[in-house]
C-alpha positions as CSV (number, residue, x, y, z in Angstrom):
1,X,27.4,24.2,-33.5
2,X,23.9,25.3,-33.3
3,X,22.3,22.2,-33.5
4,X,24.4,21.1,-30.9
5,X,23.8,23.9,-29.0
6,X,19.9,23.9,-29.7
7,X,20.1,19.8,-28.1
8,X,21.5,20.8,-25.0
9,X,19.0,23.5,-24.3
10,X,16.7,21.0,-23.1
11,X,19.3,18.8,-21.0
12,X,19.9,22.5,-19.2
13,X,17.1,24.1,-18.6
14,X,16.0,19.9,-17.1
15,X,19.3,21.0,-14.9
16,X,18.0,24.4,-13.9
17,X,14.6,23.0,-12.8
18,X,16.5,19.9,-10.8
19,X,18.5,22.7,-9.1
20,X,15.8,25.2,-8.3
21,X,13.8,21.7,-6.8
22,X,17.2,21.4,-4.3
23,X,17.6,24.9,-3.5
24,X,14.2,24.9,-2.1
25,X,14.6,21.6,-0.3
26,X,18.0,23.1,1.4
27,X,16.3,26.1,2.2
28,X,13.4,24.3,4.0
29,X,16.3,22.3,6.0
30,X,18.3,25.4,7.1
31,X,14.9,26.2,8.6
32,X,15.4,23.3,11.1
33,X,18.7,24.6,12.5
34,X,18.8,28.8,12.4
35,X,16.9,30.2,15.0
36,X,14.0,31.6,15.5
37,X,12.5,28.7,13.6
38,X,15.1,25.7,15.0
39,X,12.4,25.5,17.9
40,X,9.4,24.2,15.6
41,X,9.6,21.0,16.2
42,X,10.0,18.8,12.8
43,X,8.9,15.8,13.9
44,X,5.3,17.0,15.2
45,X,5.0,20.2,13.0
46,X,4.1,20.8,9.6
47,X,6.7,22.4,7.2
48,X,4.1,25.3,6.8
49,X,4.6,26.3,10.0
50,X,7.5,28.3,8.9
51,X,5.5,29.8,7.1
52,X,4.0,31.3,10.8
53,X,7.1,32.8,11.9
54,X,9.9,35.5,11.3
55,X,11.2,33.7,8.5
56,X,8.3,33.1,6.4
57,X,10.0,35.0,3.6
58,X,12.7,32.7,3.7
59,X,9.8,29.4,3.2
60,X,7.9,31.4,0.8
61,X,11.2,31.8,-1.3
62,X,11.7,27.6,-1.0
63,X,8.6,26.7,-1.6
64,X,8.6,29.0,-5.1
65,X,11.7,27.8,-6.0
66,X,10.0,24.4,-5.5
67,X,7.2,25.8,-7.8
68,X,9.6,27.1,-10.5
69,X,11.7,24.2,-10.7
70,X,8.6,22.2,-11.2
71,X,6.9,23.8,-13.6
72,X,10.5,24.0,-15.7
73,X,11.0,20.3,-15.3
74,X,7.5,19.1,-16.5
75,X,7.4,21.7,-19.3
76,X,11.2,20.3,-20.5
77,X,9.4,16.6,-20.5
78,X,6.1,17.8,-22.6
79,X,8.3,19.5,-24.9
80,X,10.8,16.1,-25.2
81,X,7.4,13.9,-25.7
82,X,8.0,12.1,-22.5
83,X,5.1,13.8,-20.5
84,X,1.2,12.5,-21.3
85,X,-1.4,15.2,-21.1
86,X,-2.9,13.4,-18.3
87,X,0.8,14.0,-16.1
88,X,1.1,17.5,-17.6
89,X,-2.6,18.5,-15.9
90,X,-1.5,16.8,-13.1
91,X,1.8,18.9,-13.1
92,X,0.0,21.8,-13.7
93,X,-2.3,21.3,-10.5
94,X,1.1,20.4,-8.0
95,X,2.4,23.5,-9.4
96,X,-0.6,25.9,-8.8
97,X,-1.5,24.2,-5.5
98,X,2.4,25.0,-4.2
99,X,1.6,28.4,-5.0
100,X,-1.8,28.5,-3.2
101,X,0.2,27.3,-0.5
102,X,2.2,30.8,-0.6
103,X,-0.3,32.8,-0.9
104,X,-2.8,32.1,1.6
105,X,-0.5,30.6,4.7
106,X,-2.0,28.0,7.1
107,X,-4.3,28.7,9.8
108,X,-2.7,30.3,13.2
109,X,-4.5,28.3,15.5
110,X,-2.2,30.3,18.4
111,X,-4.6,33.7,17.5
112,X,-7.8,34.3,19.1
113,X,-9.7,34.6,15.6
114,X,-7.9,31.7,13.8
115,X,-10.5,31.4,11.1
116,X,-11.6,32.3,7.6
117,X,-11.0,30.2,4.1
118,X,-7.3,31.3,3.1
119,X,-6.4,28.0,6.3
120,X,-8.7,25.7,4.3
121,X,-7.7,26.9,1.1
122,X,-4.1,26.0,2.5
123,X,-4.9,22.8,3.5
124,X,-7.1,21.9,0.1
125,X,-3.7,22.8,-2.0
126,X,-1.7,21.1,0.0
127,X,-3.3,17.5,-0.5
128,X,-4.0,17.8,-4.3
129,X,-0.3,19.0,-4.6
130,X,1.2,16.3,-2.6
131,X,-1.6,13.8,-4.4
132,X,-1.1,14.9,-7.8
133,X,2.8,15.0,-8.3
134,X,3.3,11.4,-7.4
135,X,0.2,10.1,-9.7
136,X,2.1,12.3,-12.4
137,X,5.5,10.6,-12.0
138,X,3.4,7.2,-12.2
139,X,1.4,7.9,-15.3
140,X,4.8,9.7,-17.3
141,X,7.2,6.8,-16.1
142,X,6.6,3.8,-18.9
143,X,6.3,7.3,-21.7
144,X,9.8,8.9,-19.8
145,X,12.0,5.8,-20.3
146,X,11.0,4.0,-22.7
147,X,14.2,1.7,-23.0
148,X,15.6,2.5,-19.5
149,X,13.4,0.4,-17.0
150,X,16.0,0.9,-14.1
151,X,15.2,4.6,-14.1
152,X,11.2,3.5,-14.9
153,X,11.3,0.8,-11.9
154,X,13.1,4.0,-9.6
155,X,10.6,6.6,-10.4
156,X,7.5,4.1,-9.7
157,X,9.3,3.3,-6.6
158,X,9.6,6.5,-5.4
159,X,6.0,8.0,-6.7
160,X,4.6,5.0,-4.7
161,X,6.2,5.6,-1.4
162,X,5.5,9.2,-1.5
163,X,1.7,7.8,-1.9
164,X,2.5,5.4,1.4
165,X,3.2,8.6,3.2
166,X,0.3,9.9,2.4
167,X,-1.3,6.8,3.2
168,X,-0.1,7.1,6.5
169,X,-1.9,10.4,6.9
170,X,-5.1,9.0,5.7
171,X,-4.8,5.6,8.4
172,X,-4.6,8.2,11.2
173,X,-7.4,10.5,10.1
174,X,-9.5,7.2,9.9
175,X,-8.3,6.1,13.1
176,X,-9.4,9.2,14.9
177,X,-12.5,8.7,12.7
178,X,-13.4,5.6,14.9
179,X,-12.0,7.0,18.0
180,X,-12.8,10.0,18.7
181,X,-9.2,11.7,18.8
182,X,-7.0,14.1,17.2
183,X,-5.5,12.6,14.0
184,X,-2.4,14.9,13.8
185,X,-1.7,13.8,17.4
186,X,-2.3,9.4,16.5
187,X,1.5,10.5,14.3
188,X,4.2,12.2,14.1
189,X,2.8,14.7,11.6
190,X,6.2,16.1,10.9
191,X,8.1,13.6,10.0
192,X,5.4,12.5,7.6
193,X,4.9,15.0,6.0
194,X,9.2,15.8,5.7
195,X,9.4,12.7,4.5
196,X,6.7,12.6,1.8
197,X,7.4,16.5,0.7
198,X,11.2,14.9,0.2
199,X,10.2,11.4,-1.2
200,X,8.2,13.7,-4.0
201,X,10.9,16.1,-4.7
202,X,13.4,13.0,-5.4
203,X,10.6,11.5,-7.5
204,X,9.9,14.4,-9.5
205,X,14.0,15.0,-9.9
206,X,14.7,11.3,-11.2
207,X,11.9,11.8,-13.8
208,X,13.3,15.0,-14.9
209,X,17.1,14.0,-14.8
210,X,18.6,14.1,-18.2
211,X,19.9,10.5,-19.4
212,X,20.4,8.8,-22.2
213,X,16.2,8.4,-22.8
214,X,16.2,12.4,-23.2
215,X,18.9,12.3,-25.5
216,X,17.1,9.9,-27.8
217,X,13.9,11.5,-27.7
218,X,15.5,15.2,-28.5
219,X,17.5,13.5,-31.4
């Protein structure tokens, strides 16, 4: 019974990350629809403009969650073998810059004296951490399902598209390179970045899901 018991840890505590990663996510969504913060517009706002208004407790309680959830999931996989060093520092650096992204909120360009280094330290976290998860679900795939390449091909898949979004981020800010205009206005900013900060969340949950890989590996 204690064996048993001692093989399941793993598969629940995998669970408890995957569920943490979703209460965050919802949280972000109720966001959308319960007033005051149902007027920031998600298509041309970022999610950290929550983070701005009266419910900022309420983002900086989803994006921990987020954090948490993370940081359980990637340590479950290092402890199964299924995470290389190279995904775990990666992991490691999504994690912290999540946190970053708590602690010093983005710049209120609405005040008078919208300045100082907690907005670019905002915005520096929030490219490694949407860069780094992705590159860590892509280097841990072949390593997390070894005889599964369904679940392999699906976390590439999604690890890649989350990159596209970003991708689409990086197009505009070279466009307005060339052009002399505001990137964030060439998109819809918004959505992007919903759709990447979602695309990355599903990644991160499909490499952590327990299947039958994690049950060979813990036996």
């Amino acid at each position: 019974m204690t064996t048993v018991s001692a093989g399941r840890r793993p598969v629940l505590l995998a669970l408890a990350g995957i569920a943490a990663l979703a209460l965050g996510a919802v949280l972000v969504l109720l966001l959308q629809v319960v007033p005051p913060t149902d007027e920031i517009s998600a298509t041309r706002r970022t999610i950290s403009e929550y983070g701005l208004s009266d419910r900022k407790w309420v983002f900086d309680l989803a994006v921990v969650l987020v954090a948490a959830g993370s940081a359980v999931a990637f340590a479950v996989l290092r402890l199964q073998g299924r995470l290389p060093v190279l995904a775990a520092v990666l992991g490691a650096f999504w994690t912290a810059g999540l946190l970053v992204i708590v602690a010093f909120p983005k710049t209120d360009w609405t005040q008078a004296a919208a300045t100082g280094a907690g907005g670019t330290l905002h915005r520096v976290a929030s490219v490694v951490a949407f860069v780094c998860l992705p590159l860590a679900v892509l280097v841990s795939a072949r390593r997390a399902f070894p005889n599964s390449p369904g679940r392999r091909f699906l976390a590439r898949a999604l690890a890649v598209a989350s990159l596209a979004w970003f991708a689409v981020i990086l197009g505009a800010v070279a466009v307005a390179a060339m052009t002399d205009q505001h990137w964030w206005l060439l998109i819809p900013l918004g959505l992007v970045e919903r759709g990447m900060a979602l695309t990355e969340l599903v990644a991160l949950a499909a490499l952590a899901a327990p299947g039958s890989a994690a049950s060979a590996s813990g036996r």
